[in-house]
BATI-952961 format. One record per residue: y, z, x of N, C-alpha, C in turn; residue in three letters. Coordinates in pm, whole numbers, padded with zeros to 5 digits, always signed. Layout:
# BATI-952961
YZXYZXYZXALA...
This chain:
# BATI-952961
+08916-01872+07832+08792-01946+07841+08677-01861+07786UNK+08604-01944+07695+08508-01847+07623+08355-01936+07684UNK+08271-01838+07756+08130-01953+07745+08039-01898+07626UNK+08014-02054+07588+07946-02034+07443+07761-02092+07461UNK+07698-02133+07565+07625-02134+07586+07578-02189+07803UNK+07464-02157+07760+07402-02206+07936+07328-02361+07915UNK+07291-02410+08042+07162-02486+08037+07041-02460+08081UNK+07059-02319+08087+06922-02240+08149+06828-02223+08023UNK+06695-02270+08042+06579-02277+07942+06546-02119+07934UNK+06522-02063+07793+06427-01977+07744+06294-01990+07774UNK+06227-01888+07873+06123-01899+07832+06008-01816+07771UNK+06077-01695+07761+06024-01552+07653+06088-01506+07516UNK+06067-01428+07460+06135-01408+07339+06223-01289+07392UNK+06378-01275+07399+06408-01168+07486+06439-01030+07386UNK+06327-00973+07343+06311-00858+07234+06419-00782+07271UNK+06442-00758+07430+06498-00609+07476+06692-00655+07411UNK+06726-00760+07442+06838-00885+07397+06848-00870+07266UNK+06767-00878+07185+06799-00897+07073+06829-00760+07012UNK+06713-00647+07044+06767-00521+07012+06869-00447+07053UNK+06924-00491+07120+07050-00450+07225+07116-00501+07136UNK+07186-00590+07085+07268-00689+06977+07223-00562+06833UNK+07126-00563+06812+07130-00510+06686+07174-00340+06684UNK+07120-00296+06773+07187-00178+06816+07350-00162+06768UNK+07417-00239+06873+07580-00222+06865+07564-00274+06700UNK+07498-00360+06681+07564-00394+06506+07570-00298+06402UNK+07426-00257+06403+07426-00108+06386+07525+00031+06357UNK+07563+00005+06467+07635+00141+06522+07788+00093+06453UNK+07817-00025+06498+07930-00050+06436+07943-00089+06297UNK+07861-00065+06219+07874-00071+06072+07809+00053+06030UNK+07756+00132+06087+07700+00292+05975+07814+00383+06057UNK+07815+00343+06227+07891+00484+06274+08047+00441+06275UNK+08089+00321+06276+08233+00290+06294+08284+00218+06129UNK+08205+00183+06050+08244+00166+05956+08293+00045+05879UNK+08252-00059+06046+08277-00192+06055+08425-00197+06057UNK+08489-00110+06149+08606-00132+06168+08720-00078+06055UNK+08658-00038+05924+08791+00003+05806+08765+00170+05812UNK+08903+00193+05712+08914+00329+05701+08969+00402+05859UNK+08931+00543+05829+08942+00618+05923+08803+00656+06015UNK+08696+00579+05986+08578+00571+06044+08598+00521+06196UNK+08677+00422+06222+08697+00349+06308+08758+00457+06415UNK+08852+00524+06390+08919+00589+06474+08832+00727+06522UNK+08787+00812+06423+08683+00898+06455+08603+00877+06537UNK+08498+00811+06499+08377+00731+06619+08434+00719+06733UNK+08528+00642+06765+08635+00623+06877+08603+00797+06935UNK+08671+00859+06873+08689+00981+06979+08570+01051+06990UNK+08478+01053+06860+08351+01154+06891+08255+01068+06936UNK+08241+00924+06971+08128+00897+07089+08161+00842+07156UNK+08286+00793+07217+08335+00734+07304+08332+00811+07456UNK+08362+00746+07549+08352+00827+07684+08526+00836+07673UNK+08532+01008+07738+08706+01024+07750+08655+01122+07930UNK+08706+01009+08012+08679+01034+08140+08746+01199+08154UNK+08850+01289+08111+08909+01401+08116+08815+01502+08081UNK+08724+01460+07970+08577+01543+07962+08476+01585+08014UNK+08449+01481+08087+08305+01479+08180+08375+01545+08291UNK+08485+01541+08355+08506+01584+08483+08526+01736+08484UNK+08597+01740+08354+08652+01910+08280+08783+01934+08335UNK+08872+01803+08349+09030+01827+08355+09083+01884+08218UNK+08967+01808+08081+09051+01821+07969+09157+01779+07888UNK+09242+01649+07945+09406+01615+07910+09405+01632+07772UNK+09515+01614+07727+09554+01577+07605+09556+01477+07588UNK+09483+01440+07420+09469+01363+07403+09481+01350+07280UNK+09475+01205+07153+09496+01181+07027+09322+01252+06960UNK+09247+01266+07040+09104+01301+07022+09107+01446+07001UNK+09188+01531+07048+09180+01658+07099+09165+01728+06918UNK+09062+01816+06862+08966+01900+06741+08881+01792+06653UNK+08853+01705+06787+08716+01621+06748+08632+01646+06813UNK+08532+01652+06814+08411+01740+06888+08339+01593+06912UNK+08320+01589+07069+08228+01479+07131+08035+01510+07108UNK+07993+01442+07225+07856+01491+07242+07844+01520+07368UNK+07919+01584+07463+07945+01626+07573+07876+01484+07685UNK+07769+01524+07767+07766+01392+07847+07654+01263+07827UNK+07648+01306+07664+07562+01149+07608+07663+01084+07543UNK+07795+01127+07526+07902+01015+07569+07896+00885+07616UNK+07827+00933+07779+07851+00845+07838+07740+00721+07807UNK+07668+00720+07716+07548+00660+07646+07618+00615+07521UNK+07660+00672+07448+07702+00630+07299+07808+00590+07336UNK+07886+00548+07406+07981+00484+07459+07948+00327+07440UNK+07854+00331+07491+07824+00164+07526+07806+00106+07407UNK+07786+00162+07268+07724+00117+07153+07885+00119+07042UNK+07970+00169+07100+08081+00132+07017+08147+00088+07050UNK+08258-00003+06973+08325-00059+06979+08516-00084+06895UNK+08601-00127+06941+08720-00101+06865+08774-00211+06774UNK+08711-00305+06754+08768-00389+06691+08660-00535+06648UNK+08636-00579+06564+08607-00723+06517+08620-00811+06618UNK+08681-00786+06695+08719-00920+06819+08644-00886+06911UNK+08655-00707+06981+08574-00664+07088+08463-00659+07062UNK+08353-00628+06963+08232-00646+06932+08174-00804+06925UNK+08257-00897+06839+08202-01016+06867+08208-01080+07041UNK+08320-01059+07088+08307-01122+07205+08183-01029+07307UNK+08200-00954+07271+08067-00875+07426+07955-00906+07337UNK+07894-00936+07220+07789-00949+07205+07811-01127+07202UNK+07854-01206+07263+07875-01338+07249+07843-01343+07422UNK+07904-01269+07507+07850-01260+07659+07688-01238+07629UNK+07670-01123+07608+07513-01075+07607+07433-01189+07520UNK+07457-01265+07441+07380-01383+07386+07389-01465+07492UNK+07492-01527+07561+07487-01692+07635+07418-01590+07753UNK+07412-01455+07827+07367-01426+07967+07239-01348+07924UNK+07216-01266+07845+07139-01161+07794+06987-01196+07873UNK+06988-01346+07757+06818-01374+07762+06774-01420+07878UNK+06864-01491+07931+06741-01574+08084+06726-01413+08199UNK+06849-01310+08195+06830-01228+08301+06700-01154+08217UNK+06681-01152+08088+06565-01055+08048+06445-01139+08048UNK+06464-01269+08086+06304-01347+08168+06272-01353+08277UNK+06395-01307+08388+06349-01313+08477+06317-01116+08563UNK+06282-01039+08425+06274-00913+08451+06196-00876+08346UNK+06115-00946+08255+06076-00858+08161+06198-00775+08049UNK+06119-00686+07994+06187-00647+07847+06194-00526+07879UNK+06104-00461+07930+06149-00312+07924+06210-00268+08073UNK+06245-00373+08161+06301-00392+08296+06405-00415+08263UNK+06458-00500+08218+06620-00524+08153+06617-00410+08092UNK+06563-00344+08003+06652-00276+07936+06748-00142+08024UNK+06597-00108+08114+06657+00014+08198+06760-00050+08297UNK+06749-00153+08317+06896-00236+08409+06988-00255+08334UNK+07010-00273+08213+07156-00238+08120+07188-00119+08102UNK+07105-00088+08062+07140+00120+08078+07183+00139+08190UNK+07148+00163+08283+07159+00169+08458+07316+00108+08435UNK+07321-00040+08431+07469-00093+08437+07551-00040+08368UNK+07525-00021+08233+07638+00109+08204+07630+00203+08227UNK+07559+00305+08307+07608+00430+08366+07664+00397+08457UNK+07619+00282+08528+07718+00252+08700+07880+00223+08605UNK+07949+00201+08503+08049+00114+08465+08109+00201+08425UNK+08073+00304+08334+08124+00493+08293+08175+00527+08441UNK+08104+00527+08574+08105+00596+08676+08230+00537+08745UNK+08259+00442+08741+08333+00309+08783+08478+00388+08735UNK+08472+00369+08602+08598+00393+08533+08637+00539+08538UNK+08537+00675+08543+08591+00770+08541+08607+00859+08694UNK+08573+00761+08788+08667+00771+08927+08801+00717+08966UNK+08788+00587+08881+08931+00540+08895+09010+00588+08803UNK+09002+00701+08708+09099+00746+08624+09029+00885+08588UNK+09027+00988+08681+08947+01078+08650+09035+01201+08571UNK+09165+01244+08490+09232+01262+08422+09286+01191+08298UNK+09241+01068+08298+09273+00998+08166+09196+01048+08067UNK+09287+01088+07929+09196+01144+07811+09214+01042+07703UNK+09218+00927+07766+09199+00758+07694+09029+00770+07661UNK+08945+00737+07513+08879+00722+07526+08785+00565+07527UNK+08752+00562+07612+08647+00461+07665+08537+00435+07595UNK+08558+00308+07523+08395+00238+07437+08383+00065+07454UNK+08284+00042+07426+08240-00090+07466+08107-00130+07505UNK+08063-00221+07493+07948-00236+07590+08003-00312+07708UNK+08109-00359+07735+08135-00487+07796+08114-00436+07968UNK+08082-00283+07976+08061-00231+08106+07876-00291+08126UNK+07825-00281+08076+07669-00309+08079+07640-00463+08094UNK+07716-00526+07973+07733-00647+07989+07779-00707+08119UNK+07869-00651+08184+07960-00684+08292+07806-00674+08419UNK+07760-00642+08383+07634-00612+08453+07498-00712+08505UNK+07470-00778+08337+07454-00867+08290+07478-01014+08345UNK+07568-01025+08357+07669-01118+08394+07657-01095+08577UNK+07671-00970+08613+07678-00967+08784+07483-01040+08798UNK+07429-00983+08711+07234-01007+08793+07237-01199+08738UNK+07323-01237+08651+07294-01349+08637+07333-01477+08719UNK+07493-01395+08809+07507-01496+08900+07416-01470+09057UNK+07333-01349+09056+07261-01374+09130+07138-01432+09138UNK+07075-01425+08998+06944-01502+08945+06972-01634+08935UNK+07092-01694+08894+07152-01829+08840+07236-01930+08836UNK+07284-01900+08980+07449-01900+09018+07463-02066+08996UNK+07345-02189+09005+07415-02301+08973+07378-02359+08864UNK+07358-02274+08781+07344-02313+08643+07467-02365+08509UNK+07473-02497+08514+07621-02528+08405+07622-02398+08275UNK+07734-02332+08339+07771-02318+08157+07852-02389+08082UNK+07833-02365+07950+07952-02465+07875+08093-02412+07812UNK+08188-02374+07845+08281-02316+07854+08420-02379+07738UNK+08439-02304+07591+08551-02320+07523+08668-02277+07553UNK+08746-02431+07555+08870-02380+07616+08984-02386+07528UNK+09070-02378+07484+09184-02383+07362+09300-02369+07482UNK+09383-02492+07396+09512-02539+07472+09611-02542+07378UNK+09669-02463+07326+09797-02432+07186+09693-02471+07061UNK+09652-02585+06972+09647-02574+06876+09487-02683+06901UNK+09454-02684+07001+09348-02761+07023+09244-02721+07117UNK+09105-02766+07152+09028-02664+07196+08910-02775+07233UNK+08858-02755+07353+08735-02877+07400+08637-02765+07475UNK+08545-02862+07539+08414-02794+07628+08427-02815+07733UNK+08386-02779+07841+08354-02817+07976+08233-02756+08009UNK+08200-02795+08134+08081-02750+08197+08141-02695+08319UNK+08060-02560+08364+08082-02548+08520+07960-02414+08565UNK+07933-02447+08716+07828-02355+08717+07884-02211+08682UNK+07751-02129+08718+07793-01974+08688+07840-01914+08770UNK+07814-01972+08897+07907-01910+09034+08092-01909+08969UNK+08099-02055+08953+08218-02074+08898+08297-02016+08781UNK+08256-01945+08674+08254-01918+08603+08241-01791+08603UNK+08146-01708+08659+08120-01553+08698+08243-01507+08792UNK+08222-01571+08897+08345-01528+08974+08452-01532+08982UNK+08495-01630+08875+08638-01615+08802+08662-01522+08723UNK+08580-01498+08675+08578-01349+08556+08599-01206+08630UNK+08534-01171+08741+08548-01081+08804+08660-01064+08930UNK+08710-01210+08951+08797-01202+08995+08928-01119+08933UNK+08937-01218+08786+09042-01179+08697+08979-01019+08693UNK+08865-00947+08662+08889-00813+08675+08955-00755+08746UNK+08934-00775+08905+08958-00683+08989+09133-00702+09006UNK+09181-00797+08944+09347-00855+08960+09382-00766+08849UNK+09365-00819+08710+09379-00654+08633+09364-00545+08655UNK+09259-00479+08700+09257-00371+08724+09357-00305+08830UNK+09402-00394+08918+09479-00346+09047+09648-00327+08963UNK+09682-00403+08895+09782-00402+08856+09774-00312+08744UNK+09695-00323+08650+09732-00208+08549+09676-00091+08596UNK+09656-00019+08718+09642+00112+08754+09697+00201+08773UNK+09678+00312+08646+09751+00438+08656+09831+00421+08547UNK+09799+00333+08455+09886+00307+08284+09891+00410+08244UNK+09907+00462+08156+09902+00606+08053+09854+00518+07970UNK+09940+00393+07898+09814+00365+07768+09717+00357+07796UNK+09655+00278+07660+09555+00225+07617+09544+00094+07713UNK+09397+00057+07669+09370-00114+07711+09251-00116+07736UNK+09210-00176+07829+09114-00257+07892+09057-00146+08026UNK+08945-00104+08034+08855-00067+08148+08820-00202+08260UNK+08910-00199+08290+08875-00335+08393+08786-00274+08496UNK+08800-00157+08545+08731-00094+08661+08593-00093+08586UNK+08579-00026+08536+08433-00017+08425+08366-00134+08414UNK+08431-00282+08408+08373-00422+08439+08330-00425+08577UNK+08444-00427+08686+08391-00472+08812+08256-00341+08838UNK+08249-00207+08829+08146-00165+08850+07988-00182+08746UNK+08038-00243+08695+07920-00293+08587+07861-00400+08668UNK+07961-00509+08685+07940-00627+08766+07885-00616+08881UNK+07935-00538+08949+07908-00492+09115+07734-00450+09106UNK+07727-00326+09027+07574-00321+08997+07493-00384+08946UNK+07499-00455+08861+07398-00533+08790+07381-00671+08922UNK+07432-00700+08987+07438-00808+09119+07339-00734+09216UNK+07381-00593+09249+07282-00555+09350+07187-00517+09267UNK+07120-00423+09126+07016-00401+09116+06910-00506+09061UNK+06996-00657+09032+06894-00771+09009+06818-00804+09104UNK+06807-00757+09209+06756-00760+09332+06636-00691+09370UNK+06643-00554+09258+06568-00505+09250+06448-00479+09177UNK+06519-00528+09023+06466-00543+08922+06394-00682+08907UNK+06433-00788+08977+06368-00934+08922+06227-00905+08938UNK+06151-00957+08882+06008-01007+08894+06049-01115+08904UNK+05972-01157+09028+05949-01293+09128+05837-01427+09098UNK+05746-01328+09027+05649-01435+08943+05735-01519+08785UNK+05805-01399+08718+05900-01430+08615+05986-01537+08679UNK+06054-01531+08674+06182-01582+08776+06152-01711+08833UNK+05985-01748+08865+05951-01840+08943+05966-01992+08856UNK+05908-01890+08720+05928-02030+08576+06063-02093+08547UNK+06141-02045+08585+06249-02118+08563+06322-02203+08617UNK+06320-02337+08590+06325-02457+08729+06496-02455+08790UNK+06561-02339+08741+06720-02346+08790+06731-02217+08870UNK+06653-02113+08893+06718-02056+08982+06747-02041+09099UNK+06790-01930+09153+06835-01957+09309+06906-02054+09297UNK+06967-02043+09442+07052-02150+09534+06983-02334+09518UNK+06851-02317+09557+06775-02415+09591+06737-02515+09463UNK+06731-02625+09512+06673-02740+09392+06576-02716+09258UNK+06567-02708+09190+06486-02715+09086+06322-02719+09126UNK+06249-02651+09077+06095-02642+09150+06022-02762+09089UNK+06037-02812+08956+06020-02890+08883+06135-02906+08818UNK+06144-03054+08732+06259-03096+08668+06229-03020+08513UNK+06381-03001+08465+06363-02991+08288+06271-03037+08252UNK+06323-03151+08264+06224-03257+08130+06023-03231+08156UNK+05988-03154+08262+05828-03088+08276+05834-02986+08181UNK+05964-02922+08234+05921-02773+08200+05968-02756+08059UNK+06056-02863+08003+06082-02849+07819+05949-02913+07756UNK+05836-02939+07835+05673-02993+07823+05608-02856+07753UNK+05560-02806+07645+05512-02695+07650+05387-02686+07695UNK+05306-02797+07706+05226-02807+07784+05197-02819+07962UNK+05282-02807+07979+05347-02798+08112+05375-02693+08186UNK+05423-02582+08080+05450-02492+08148+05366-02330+08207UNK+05265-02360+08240+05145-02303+08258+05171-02382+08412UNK+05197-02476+08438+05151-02525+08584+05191-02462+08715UNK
């Protein structure tokens, strides 16, 4: 299930969103190479997080006479990525969730709450595997974050959700409660089962602590006057209907 958009209204330009997107694009076409060559694999080891580093176990690893950036790793981590598929899909989360959590916080408030969520998601993953010399990249820990402050800002908001069934593929709607908490469900079920792999894969732990934080520090971070404009959040009924607040004259009231 892919969600490809919300019905939650824009109501700022979400600068901090958009540069966040251009960032990873960035990074993944000057520092990774857009995926060809041997660019791809390098980057991988010299800015990726390799949890065996930061702790100073050291393992062996396919990385080992590549020289990292010791613990801004755990920063340039979030900005790479391994593949054409993993970059489009986490910046396809951060588009449908990105913007309404960066209206209801401001721009330079989100930003330090995605940062924040990926250091909580690094922290996540290199407790639950504090000898793995697997290295760790993605944003999808920050994002995962993202996604936790939005089902607390937004929880009955329809998303619209692509679904593909063998050779065919439709929409649905369902709120974000529904939809969020299926996602993190499926984390924490992955993660329990693939724990203690030696390969490669998926940081599932690095999600649920992304998730886990970005839920409690939206709590902290919302601006309450922000937040107030938007006739879907919270639990509770709509303060005004859409059809006022898609009024641009209206929305001053």
């Amino acid at each position: 299930m892919i969600p490809i958009r919300d019905d939650n209204p824009q109501i700022g330009i979400p600068y901090a969103t958009y540069g966040l997107i251009g960032a990873n694009v960035i990074a993944w076409v000057f520092l990774q190479g857009a995926g060809f060559g041997n660019e791809l694999e390098i980057s991988i080891c010299q800015y990726g997080l390799i949890p065996s580093n930061i702790v100073g176990t050291q393992a062996s690893s396919h990385c080992d006479g590549i020289a990292g950036l010791g613990y801004l790793n755990v920063l340039s981590s979030m900005f790479m990525h391994g593949g054409w598929m993993h970059i489009a899909g986490n910046l396809l989360f951060l588009c449908v969730f990105g913007d309404n959590v960066e209206d209801a916080m401001g721009s330079v408030r989100f930003l330090v709450f995605y940062l924040l969520c990926g250091f909580c998601a690094a922290a996540a993953q290199i407790i639950s595997e504090p000898a793995s010399g697997i290295p760790m990249v993605g944003a999808s820990g920050a994002i995962g974050g993202v996604m936790g402050g939005y089902l607390v800002l937004y929880p009955r908001v329809k998303v619209h959700i692509l679904f593909f069934i063998f050779i065919f593929f439709t929409t649905f709607r369902v709120p974000a409660f529904a939809m969020l908490g299926y996602w993190i469900a499926l984390q924490v079920f992955e993660g329990m089962i693939s724990y203690g792999s030696q390969g490669g894969g998926v940081a599932f732990w690095a999600h649920v602590g992304g998730f886990l934080s970005g839920a409690l520090a939206a709590l902290l971070f919302k601006d309450n006057e922000l937040l107030f404009d938007h006739p879907y959040h919270g639990w509770s009924d709509p303060v005004k209907p859409a059809s006022v607040w898609d009024n641009p004259d209206n929305r001053q009231e």
